[in-house]
Structure formats: C-alpha cells, structure tokens
N, C-alpha and C positions, 0 to 999 in steps of 0.2 A: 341367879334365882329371880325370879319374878317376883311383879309387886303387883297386886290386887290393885281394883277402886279404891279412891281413898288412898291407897298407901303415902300420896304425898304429902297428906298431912302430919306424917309425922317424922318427914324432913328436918331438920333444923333451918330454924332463919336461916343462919349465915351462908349452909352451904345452898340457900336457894339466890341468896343476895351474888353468889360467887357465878354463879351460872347464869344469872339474869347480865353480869358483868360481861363474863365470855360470849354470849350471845350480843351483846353490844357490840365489843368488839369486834366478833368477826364479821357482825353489817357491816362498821367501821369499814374493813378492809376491803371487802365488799366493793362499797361506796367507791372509796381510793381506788380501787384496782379497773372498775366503769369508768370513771373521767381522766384515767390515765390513757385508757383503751380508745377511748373518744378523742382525747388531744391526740395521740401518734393517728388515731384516722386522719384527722382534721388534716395533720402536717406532713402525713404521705401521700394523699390526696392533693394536697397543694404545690408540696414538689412535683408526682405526678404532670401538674397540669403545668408546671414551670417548663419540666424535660420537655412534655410535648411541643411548648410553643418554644423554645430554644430547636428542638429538631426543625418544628413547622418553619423557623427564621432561615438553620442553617442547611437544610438538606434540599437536594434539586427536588424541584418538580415532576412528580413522577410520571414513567415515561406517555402514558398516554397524552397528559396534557403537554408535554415537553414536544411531542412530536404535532400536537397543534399548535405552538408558536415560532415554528423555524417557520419564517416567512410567511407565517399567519396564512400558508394555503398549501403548500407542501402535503401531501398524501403520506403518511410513513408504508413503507415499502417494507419494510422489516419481516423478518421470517419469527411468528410468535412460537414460543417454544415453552416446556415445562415452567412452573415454580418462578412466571414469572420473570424469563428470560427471554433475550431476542438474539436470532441471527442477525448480521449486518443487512441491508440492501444490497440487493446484488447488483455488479458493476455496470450501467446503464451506458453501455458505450455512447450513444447518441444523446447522452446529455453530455452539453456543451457551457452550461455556467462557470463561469470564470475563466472559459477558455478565450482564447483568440485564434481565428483561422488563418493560418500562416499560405494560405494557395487559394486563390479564388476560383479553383475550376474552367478560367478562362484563359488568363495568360501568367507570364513567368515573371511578372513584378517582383522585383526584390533578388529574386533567382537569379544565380550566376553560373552558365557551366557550357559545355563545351556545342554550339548548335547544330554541329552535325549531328550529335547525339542524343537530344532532349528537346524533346517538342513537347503540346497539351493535344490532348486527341480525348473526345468523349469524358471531358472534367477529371483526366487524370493526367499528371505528368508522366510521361514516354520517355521513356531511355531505351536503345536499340544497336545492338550492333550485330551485325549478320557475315555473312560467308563472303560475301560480295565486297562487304564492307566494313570490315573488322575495326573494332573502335577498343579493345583490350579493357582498362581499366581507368575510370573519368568518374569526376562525381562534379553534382550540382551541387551548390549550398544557397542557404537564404541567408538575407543579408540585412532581413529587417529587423530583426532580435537578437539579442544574446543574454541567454540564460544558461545559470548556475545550477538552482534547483528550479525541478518543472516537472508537471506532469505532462507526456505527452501520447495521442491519441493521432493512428493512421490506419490506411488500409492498405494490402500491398500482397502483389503478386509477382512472380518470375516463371516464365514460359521458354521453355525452348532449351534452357539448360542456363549453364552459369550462375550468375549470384546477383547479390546486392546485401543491404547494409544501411540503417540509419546510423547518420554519427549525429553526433551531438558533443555540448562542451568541447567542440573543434575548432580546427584553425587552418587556414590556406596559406601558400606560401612559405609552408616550411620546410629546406629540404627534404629531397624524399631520402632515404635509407630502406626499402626493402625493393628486394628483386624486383625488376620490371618482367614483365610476361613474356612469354616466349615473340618473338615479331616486334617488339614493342622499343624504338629506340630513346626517345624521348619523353618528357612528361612539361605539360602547360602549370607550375605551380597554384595557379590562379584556380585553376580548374581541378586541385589534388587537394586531399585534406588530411589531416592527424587527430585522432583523440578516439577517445572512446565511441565503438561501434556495436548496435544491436545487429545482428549476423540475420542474413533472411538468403538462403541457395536454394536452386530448383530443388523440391520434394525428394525426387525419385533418383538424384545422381549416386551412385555409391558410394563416392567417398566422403563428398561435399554435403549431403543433406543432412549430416550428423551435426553441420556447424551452425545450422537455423535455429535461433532464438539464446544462443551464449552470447557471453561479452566480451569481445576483442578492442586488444588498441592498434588502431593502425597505426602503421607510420613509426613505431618504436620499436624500442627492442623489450616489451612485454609484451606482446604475441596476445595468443588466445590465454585469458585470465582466469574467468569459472565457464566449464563447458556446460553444455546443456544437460539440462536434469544435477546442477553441485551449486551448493550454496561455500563459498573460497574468500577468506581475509585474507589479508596482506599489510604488512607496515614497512617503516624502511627498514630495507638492510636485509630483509626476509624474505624467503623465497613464499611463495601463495602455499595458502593452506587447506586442504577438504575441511570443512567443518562437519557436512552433513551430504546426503545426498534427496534429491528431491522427489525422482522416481528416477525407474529405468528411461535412459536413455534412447533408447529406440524406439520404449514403447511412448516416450515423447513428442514423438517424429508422426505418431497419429493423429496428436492434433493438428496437425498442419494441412493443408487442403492444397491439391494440386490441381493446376491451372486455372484456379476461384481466389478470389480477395481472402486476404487472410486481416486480424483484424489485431491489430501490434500497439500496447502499452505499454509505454517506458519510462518508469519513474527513478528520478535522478533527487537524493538529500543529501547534503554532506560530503559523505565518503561513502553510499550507499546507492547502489544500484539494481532495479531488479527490471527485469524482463519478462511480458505477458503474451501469451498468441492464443488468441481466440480464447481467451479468459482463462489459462491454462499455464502456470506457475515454471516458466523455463529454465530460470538463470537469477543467481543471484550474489553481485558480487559487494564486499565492503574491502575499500582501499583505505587506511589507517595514516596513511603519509602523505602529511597536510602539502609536502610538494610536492609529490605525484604531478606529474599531465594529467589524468582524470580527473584531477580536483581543481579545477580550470573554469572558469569562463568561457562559451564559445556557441558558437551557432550549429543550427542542424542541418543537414545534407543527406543525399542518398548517394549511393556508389553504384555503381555497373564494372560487371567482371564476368569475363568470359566471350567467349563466341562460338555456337550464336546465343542470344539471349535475349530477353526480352522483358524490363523492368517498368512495373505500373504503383504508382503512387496515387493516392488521392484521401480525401478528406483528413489532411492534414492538421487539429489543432493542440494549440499548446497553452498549458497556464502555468505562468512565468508564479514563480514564489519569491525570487532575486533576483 
C-alpha cells in the first residue's frame, strides 16, 4: 500500500532511528568494499609492473633488435612469416666465416696423393685417369688438419664416367680389405684411405649414379650405411636401421647436375652425419657406437674410381668445431 505526503510523520521514532542505522551501514560497507577495490588495484598493478620487469630482465631481446646486435652489422636474412615467426636464413654457400680454405687454388700444399694422377688446373684439383692411362682407384688427402666435427663446404664434378668421394674422419695407411679393381694389382697405402665417405659418381651411369650423395665407409666391412634419400642409425652389435626415408631416390638424382659443379655440404657431430648437394637433403646417417671407425679423428681426401673419369675439386672450406 502506498503512503501519501506526509505519511512519514507518522512513522515511529525508533523505526526511523533503525533505518537511519542500516543506511549507515550499508555506506559503511560501501566505504570498505572501495578501499578494498583500490588496495587489490594498487597490488595487481604493482605486481603487474614486477612480472614485467622480471620478463624485461629475463627474456631475449626480441628478434628484431636480436638480429641488430649479432656483429652489430649483420643484415637478418630470415624469411618473416605469420604471428611473428621466422624461416631460418637460407644456407649462403659462399659465406665462408669461420671457415678455413683447406686448397689455395694454386697448388697442392698440404696434399698428398699419387702425381700421375692429381694436378691443379684452372683453381681446381684434377684427378684423371683415361684409356691410355688407366690409374683405377687412388685418393689425394690433406694433411693440414684433422677434424672430428666440422662443417665442410666444396664444389665438385666427375666427367667422363666413374666416381669420386670426399672422406673425411679418415686415415692412410691402413691395410686395404676390399677388392682391388679389375687390372688393378697393387695399392700405394700412402695414397689409399678408410673412413667415412660422402659418395659423388658420374650423374647419368646406371648403376652407379644411385650412389651420389649417401654415406659409405670405405675400406671396412660396413659398406654403404644410409643410401641416398634414408635417414639409418646404428649401435654396436646392430645391424643399421631405416628410421625414415627422405624422398624418392631417383627423384634425388635430379638434383645433381651433370658435367657442372655440383655444390657438396658435409656436416659431421658426434655420431651424426648428414649429406647436402646443391642445398638438397641426401643422406643422413647417426652411428651410436662410440668405437665405430666413423667416430674417429682424421683428415679429408677425395677418391677417383673408374676409367675413364675425370674428377674436379675446388673451393674447398672447412670449419673445424674439434
């Protein structure tokens, strides 16, 4: 029911005293309930600004400026992508930092191998054996490094048929143990090598051009390890294993270029080796058993195999990590 004007005059005191009360109160609470609201601002604000500068202390440098102080001149090369993310730099074969050039383009300092075989012609080491002059299977090595892990960067072509092969983590002098080539009676140890080999055979031979860009051991009795286009572990006592496969096979054999430089990175960590041709993901092997041959120390070489053939090396570098 309603109440007219005036109706609250005839209120009682008490119950107006009771309601002047509860209206107190609930400012009271009121009150309380703002300077409560005002303190939790005040002290999530100030955490707030705590996290921040605890992130600002502990998190990198975000990448733009990050890519203005590597060497304070450095360009970032990076491929920008959605949300704030980057492709890597794409692999600048002709950047040479941290490398050393293991071949001066002029002569065979350091080199050791067999001189009917291996001359410099036009800033590339020559290997050659012909009809005339059948020279079967010989390798050069270098003799001014020995490295464990490394990355290493060349160029390389085979003309004419037959093959060749960087080793690496190899060694001279060790008896040989596989078949000598057909003609072939002897071998100069000095001028032979064992260990792991990146495989490079003329393009177009049928049976042989499948073997360009896997990883072989020569000189053992572990043979070809991961073939081209298989990513293959191994421990001791195991025989190798497919893990994965990389692409087809064959159609791997297109990135290869015949009778032009082909352009071969080989990176050796650990137990871990992978094999590049012309930026182009060949071979990749991880050997698990710390005694392996593979897991060795040793110097780099090329090999020549076949006749006729016709093996060109050049722009040789390497950056030694051990």
């Amino acid at each position: 029911m309603a109440l007219g004007r005036g109706a609250h005059k005839s209120i009682p005191g008490s119950l107006m005293i009771r309601r002047r009360r509860n209206v107190f109160a609930c400012d009271r609470r009121v009150s309380d309930l703002l300077i409560v609201i005002a303190l939790w601002t005040i002290l999530v604000n100030a955490g707030l600004m705590e996290t921040s500068q605890a992130r600002a202390q502990t998190s990198p440098t975000p990448q733009t400026d990050q890519s203005k102080s590597v060497n304070n001149a450095k360009p970032d090369k990076r491929i920008k992508r959605n949300y704030g993310f980057y492709e890597p730099e794409p692999l600048d074969f002709n950047d040479h930092a941290g490398y050393v050039e293991i071949f001066d383009g002029k002569t065979l300092k350091d080199w050791d191998g067999d001189p009917d075989i291996w001359r410099v012609e036009n800033g590339a080491i020559i290997g050659e054996s012909t009809v005339e002059k059948p020279k079967y299977n010989s390798y050069i090595s270098y003799h001014g490094v020995q490295a464990k892990d490394f990355d290493l960067k060349l160029e390389i072509k085979v003309e004419h048929g037959g093959g060749s092969g960087i080793q690496y983590r190899s060694q001279t002098r060790v008896p040989w143990q596989r078949p000598l080539p057909l003609g072939q009676k002897s071998v100069n140890l000095d001028w032979m090598m064992t260990g792991p080999q990146a495989d490079f055979w003329f393009p177009v031979s049928p049976i042989t051009a499948e073997w360009t860009g896997q990883f072989y051991s020569e000189n053992t009795s572990l043979g070809i390890l991961a073939w081209r286009g298989q990513l293959v572990e191994s421990s001791a006592g195991q025989h190798p294993k497919l893990l994965a496969n990389i692409a087809d096979r064959n159609a791997l054999g297109g990135y290869v270029r015949v009778n032009d430089w082909n352009q071969y990175f080989i990176m050796a960590r650990g137990g871990t080796f992978i094999h590049v041709i012309n930026g182009q993901l060949m071979a990749v092997y991880v050997d698990d058993d710390s005694d392996s041959s593979n897991n060795k120390s040793g110097m780099i070489g090329i090999e020549i195999e076949g006749t006729p053939t016709r093996v060109s090396v050049r722009n040789l570098w390497i950056k030694k990590l051990n």
